[in-house]
C-alpha positions as CSV (number, residue, x, y, z in Angstrom):
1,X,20.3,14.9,11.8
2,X,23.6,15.3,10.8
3,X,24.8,17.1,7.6
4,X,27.6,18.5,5.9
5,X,28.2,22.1,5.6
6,X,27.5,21.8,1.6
7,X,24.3,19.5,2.3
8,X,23.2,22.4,4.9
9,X,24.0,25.3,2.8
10,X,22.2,23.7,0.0
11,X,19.1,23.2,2.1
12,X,18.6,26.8,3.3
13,X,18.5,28.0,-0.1
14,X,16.2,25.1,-0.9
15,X,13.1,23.9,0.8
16,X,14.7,20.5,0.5
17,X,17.9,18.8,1.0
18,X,20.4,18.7,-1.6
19,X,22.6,15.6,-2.1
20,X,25.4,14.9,-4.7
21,X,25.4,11.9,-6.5
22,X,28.9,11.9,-7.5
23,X,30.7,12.2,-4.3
24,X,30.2,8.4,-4.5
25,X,33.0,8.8,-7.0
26,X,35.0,11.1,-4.8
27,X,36.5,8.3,-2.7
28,X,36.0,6.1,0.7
29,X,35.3,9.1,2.8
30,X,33.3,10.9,0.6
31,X,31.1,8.1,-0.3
32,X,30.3,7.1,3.3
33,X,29.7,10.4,3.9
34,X,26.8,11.0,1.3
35,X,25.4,7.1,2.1
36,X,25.1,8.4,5.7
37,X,23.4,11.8,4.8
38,X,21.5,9.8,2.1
39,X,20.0,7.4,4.9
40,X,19.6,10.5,7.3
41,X,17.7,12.9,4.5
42,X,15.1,10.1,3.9
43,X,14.7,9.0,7.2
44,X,13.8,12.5,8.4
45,X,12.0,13.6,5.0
46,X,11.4,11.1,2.8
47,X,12.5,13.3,0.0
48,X,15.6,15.2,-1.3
49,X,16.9,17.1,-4.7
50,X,19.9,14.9,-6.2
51,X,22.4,16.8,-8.0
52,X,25.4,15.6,-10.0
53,X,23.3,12.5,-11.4
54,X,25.0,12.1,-14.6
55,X,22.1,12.8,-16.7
56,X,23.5,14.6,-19.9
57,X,21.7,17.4,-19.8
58,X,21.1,17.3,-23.2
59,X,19.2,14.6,-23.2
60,X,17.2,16.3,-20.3
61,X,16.6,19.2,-22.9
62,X,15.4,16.6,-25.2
63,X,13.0,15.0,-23.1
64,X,11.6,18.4,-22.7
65,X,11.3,19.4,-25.7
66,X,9.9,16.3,-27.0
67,X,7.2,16.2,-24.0
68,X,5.9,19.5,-24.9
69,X,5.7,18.5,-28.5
70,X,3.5,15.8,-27.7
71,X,0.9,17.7,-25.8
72,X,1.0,20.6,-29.0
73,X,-0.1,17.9,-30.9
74,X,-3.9,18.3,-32.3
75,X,-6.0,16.5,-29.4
76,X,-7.4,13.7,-31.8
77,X,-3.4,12.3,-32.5
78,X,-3.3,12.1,-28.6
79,X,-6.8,10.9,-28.2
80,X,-6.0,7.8,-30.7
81,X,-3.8,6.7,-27.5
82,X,-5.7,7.3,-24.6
83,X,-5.3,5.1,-21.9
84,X,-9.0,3.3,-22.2
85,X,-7.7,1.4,-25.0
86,X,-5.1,-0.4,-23.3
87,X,-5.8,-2.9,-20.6
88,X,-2.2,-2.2,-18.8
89,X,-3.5,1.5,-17.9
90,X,-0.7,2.9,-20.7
91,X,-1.2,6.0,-23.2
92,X,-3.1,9.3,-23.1
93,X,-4.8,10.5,-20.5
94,X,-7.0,13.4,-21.2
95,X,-7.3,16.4,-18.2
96,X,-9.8,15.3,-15.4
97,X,-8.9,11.4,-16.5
98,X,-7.0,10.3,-13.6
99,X,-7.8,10.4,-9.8
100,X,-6.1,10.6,-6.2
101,X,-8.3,9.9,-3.3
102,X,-11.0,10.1,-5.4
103,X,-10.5,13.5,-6.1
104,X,-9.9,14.4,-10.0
105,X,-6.5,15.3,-10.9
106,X,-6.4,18.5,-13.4
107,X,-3.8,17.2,-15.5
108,X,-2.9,15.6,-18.9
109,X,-0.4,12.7,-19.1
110,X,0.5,9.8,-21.3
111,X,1.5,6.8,-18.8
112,X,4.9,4.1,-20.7
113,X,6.3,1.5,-18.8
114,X,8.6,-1.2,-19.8
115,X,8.0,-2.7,-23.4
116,X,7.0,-6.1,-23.3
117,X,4.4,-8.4,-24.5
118,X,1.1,-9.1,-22.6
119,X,1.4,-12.5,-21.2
120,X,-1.0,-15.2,-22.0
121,X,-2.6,-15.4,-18.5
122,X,-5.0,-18.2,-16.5
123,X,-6.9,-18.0,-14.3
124,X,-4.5,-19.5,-11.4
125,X,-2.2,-16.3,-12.7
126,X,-2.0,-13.2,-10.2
127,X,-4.4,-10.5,-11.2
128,X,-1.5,-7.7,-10.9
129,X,0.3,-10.0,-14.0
130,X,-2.4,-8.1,-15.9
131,X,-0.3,-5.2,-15.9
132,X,2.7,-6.2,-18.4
133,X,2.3,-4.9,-21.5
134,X,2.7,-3.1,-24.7
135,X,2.6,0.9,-24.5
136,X,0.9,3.1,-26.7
137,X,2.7,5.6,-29.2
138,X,1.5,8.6,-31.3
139,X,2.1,7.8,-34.6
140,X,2.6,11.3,-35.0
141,X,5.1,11.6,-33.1
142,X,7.5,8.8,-33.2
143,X,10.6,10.1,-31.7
144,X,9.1,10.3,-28.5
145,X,9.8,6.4,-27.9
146,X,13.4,7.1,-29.0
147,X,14.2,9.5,-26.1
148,X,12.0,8.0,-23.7
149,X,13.7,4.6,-24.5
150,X,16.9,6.3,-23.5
151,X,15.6,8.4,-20.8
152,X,14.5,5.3,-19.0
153,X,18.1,3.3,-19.2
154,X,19.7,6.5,-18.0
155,X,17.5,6.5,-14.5
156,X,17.5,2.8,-14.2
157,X,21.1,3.4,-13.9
158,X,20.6,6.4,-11.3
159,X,18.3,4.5,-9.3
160,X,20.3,1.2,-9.1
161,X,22.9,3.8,-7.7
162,X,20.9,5.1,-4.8
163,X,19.5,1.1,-4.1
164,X,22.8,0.3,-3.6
165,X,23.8,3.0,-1.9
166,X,21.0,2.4,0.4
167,X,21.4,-0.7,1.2
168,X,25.2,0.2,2.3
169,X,23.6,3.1,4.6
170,X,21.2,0.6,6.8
171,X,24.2,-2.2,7.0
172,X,23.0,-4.7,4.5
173,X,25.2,-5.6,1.6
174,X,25.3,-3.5,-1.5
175,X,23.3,-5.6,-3.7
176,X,20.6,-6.8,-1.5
177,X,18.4,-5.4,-3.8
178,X,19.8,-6.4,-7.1
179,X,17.7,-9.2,-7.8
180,X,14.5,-8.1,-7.7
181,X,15.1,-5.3,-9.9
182,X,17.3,-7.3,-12.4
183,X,15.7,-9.1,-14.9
184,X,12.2,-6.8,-15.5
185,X,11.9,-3.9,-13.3
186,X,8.7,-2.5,-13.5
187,X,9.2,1.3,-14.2
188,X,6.7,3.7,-14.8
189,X,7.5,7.3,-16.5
190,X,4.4,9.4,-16.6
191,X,4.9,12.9,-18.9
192,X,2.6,15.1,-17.0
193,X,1.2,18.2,-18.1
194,X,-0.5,20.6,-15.8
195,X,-2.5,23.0,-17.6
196,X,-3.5,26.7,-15.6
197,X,-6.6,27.1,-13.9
198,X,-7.9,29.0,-10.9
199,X,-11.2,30.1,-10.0
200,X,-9.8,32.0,-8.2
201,X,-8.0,29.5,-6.2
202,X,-5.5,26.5,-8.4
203,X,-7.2,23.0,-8.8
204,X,-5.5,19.7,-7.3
205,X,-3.0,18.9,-10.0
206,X,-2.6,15.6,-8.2
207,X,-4.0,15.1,-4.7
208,X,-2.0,14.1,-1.7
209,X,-1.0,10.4,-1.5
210,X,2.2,8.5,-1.3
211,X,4.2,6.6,-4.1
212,X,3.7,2.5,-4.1
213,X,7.0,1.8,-5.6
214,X,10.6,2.2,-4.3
215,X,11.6,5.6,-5.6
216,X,10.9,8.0,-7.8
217,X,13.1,10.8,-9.9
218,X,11.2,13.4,-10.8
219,X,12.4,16.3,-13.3
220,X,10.3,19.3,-13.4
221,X,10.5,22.1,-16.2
222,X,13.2,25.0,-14.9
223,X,11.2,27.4,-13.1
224,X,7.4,26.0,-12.7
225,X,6.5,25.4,-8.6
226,X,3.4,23.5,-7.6
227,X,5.0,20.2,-5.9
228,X,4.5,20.2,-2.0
229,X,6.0,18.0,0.2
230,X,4.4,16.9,4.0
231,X,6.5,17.4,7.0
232,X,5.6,17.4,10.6
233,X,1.7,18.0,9.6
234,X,2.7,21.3,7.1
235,X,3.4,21.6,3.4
236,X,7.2,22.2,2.2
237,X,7.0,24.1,-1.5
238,X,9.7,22.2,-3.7
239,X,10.6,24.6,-6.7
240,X,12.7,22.6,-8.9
241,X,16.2,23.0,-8.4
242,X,18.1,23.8,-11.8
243,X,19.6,20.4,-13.4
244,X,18.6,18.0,-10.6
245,X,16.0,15.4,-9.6
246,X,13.4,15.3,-6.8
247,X,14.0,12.1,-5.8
248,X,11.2,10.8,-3.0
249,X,11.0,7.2,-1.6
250,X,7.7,5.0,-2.1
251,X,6.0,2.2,0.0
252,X,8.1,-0.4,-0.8
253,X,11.1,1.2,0.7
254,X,9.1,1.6,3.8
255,X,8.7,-2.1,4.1
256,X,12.2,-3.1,3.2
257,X,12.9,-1.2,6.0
258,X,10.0,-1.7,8.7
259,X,9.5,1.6,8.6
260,X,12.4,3.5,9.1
261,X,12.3,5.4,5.6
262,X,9.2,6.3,5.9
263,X,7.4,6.8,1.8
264,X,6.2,10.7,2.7
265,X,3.0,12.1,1.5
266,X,3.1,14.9,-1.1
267,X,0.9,16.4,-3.9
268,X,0.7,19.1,-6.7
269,X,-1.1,22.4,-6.9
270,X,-1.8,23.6,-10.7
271,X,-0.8,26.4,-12.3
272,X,-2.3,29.6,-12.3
273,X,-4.5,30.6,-15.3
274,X,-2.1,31.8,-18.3
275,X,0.4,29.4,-17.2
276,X,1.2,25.6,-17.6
277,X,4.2,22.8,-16.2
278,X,5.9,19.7,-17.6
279,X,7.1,17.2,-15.1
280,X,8.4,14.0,-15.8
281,X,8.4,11.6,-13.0
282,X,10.3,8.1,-13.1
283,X,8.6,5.6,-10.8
284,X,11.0,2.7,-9.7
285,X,10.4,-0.5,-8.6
286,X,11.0,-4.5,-9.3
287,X,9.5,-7.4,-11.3
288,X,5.6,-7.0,-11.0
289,X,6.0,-10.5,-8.9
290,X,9.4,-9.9,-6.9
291,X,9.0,-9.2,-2.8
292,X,11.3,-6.8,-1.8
293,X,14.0,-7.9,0.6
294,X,13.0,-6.9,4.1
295,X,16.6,-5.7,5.7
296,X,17.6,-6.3,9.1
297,X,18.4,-3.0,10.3
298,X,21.7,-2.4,12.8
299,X,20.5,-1.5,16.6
300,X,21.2,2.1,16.7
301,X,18.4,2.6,13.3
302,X,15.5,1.8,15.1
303,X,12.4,0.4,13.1
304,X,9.3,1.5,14.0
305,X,6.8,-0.6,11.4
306,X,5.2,0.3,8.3
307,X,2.1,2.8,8.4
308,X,-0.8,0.8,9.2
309,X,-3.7,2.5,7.3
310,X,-6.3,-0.1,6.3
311,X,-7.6,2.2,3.4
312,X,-4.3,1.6,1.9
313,X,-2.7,-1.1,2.6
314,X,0.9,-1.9,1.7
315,X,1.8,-5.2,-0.2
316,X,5.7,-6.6,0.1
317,X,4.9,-8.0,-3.6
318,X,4.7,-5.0,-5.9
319,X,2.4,-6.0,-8.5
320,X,0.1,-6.0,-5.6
321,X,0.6,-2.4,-4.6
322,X,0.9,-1.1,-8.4
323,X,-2.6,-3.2,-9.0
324,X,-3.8,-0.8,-6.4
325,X,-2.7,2.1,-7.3
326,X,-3.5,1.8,-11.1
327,X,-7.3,0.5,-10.5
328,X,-7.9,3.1,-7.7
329,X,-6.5,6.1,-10.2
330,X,-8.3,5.0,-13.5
331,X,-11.2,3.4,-12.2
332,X,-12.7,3.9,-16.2
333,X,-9.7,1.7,-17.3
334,X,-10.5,-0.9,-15.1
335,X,-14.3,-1.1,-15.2
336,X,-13.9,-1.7,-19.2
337,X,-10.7,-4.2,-18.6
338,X,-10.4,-5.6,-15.1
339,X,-14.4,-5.3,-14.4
340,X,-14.1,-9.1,-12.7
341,X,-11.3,-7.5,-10.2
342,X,-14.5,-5.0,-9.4
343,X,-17.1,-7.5,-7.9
């Protein structure tokens, strides 16, 4: 792989590449240059810090503040939203409430997507429709759907970017994706708190697995470790990086593109006791019921397939793969809701 001198410097004193968002601003040159490190970064890793976003960073400071107000609330405010209330898998989850691989995750959490209505479903309906929905607010807290309101436009705007951006890298036109993602794309924020706890070794915070969307931007509270990232069969740590984004590519990317950007396996190892992190991660993807466009890739980017692992399979239609994911992580949810989707 080819990078730029920055893009390299960056990366030694990181454990991950560093691209700049707003070099698509800096003119022709500059902005093929970062869509050609952009394709190159997530072809080889799958994952990448992303600077120069945009993001005011008071808003960031906002979100984090507001996040850790939420879990200092008193446990029954956040227990009058836990997630086993709502048949979309939104609200509270409580520490142990959530699982990867069937291993419990030692984390709290409260899950919002988009803020719709449930739709008045039949039986000839797709299951995954299921999932659109209402979220759950604490009362006692009601600024939090202010700033998460505008935290959510602000990435939806960051992540149309790097679609487009994409899309120009592997020789499609720069709003392939565009439709699928324009009328109700189907984000996910999760505000994730992982509490300390060794004995004497951390917990799983969340256990390894890949993402089932298209992307994801993750912020992570300035100075808290614990994400690692798979590469070549070992673990990359990937501190956060002050002001930007981990941004990681999920399953559907690896279908739009047979396989070449591969959706890379990472996890999260908890904090030590006496210690605790906020992260924030922004999971991106279209309409429950769009396929994503599957691109025809120029010669020289060969396309190897998608990962073939019948344990988890990959769906081109997202609701399908979020369906998954959601049932497989709160299997509590679903047995109270979604017990016909059981049998």
């Amino acid at each position: 792989m080819t990078t730029s001198p920055a893009a390299a410097a960056a990366t030694s004193a990181a454990s991950l590449p560093v691209l700049d968002l707003s070099r698509l601003d800096a003119g022709p040159e500059e902005a093929e240059a970062f869509r050609t490190e952009l394709r190159e970064v997530t072809h080889d890793y799958g994952f990448f810090y992303l600077t120069g976003h945009g993001v005011p960073a008071d808003l960031i400071e906002r979100v984090m503040t507001t996040s850790r107000a939420f879990f200092n609330l008193p446990e029954a405010d956040k227990m009058a939203i836990e997630n086993l209330k709502s048949p979309h898998f939104r609200g509270y989850t409580r520490v142990g409430g959530e699982l990867t691989q069937g291993v419990v995750d030692w984390r709290e959490q409260i899950d919002i997507g988009p803020e719709r209505a449930a739709l008045d479903l039949t039986a000839d309906d797709a299951d995954y429709l299921r999932l659109e929905g209402p979220n759950q607010w604490p009362t006692a807290l009601p600024e939090l759907e202010e700033v998460i309101t505008e935290w959510r436009e602000e990435l939806n705007s960051v992540a149309l970017r790097l679609m487009q951006a994409w899309a120009l890298s592997l020789g499609a036109d720069q709003h392939v994706f565009d439709e699928a993602f324009a009328l109700k794309p189907s984000t996910l924020i999760k505000i994730v708190r992982y509490p300390g706890k060794s004995d004497p070794t951390p917990k799983q915070g969340v256990g390894a697995h890949k993402d089932s969307g298209v992307l994801t931007l993750l912020f992570v509270e300035p100075g808290k470790g614990g994400l690692q990232v798979e590469k070549d069969g070992e673990w990359i740590d990937a501190p956060p990086l002050d002001g930007a984004f981990v941004v990681n590519i999920g399953e559907l990317l690896e279908v739009a593109t047979d396989g070449y950007l591969k959706a890379t396996v990472h996890r999260v190892i908890s904090p030590l006791i006496g210690t605790d992190r906020i992260s924030i991660p922004f999971f991106y993807s279209p309409a429950l019921d769009a396929t994503i466009p599957v691109l025809t890739l120029p010669e020289e980017l060969h396309a190897p397939g998608i990962t073939v692992d019948p344990e988890n399979p990959i769906f081109a239609t997202y609701g399908e793969n979020s369906l998954k994911s959601r049932m497989r992580a709160h299997p509590d949810v679903a047995a109270i809701h979604h017990a016909d989707l059981l049998k």
